[in-house]
C-alpha positions, 0 to 999 in steps of 0.5 A, spaced: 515 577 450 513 570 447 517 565 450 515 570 457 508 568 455 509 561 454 513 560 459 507 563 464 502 559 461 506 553 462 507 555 469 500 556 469 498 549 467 502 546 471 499 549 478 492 548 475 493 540 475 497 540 482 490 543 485 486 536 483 492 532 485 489 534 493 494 534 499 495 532 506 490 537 509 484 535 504 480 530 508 482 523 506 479 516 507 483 510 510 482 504 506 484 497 505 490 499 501 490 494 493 493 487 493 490 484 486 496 486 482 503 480 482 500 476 489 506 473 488 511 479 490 506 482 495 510 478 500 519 481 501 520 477 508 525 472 511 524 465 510 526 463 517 526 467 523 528 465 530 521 465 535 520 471 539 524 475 536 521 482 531 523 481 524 521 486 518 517 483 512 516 488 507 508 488 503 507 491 496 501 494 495 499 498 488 495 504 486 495 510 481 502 513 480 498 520 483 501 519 491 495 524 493 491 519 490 494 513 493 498 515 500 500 508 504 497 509 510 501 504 515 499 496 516 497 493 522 498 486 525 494 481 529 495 475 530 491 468 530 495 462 533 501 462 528 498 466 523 500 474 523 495 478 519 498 483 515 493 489 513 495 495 508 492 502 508 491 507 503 489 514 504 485 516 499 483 524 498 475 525 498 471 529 493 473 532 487 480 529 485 483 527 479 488 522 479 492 518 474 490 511 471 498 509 471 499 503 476 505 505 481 508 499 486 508 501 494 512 497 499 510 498 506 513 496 512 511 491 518 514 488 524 512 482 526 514 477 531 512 470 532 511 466 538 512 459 538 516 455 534 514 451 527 510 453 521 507 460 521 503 464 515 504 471 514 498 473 511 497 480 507 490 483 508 487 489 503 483 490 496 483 486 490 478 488 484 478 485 477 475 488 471 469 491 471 468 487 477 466 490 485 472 491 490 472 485 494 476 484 500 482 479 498 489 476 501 496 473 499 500 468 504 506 467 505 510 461 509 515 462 514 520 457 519 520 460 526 526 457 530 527 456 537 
């Protein structure tokens, strides 16, 4: 009877905490997603890529290790001579949510495909805040070689 009773409260405590955690039909807000941890790594893409043609880049970006809390919402790209703009997204939940402090990466994927030969810039748009600091609108570059 005591294990039953351990085991119930458990189970009991363990529901309790996924009820804060929030889920996908809770109304959620799209905002730029963090960026402001390892910018040296923010970047997975191809050193050189043929004009014309979509290649894939990978963009990581960083959040509480609670997915309710920090749900990748996709990138958009647009493109402003030879550079492409890369904007991450994250859904966070609105209202009363508790989230875990941990820090967890979350790579999301982009295609892109640039026009004209030459140097080009794979900027990566979102959020960065440093201690105590507000959050501020933030980007990490990379450079690309577009071949004829």
């Amino acid at each position: 009877m005591r294990i039953t009773n351990i085991v119930a409260i458990v189970v009991s405590l363990c529901a309790a905490s996924l009820v804060g955690c929030g889920s996908a039909t809770e109304p959620a807000l799209r905002q730029l997603a963090w960026i402001g941890y390892q910018p040296n790594q923010a970047i997975v893409a191809p050193d050189t890529v043929r004009v014309g043609q979509p290649f894939d880049l990978t963009v990581t970006t960083w959040g509480s290790g609670s997915r309710a809390c920090n749900d990748p919402d996709g990138t958009t790209v647009a493109y402003v001579g030879s550079v492409a703009r890369v904007t991450a997204f994250v859904r966070v939940p609105l209202g009363d949510v508790t989230c875990t402090r941990d820090l967890r990466s979350y790579p999301q994927r982009a295609v892109v495909r640039l026009s004209s030969p030459g140097v080009a810039v794979i900027r990566l748009i979102g959020a960065k805040s440093s201690r105590g600091m507000p959050v501020v609108v933030d980007s990490v570059e990379r450079v690309v070689v577009v071949v004829p």
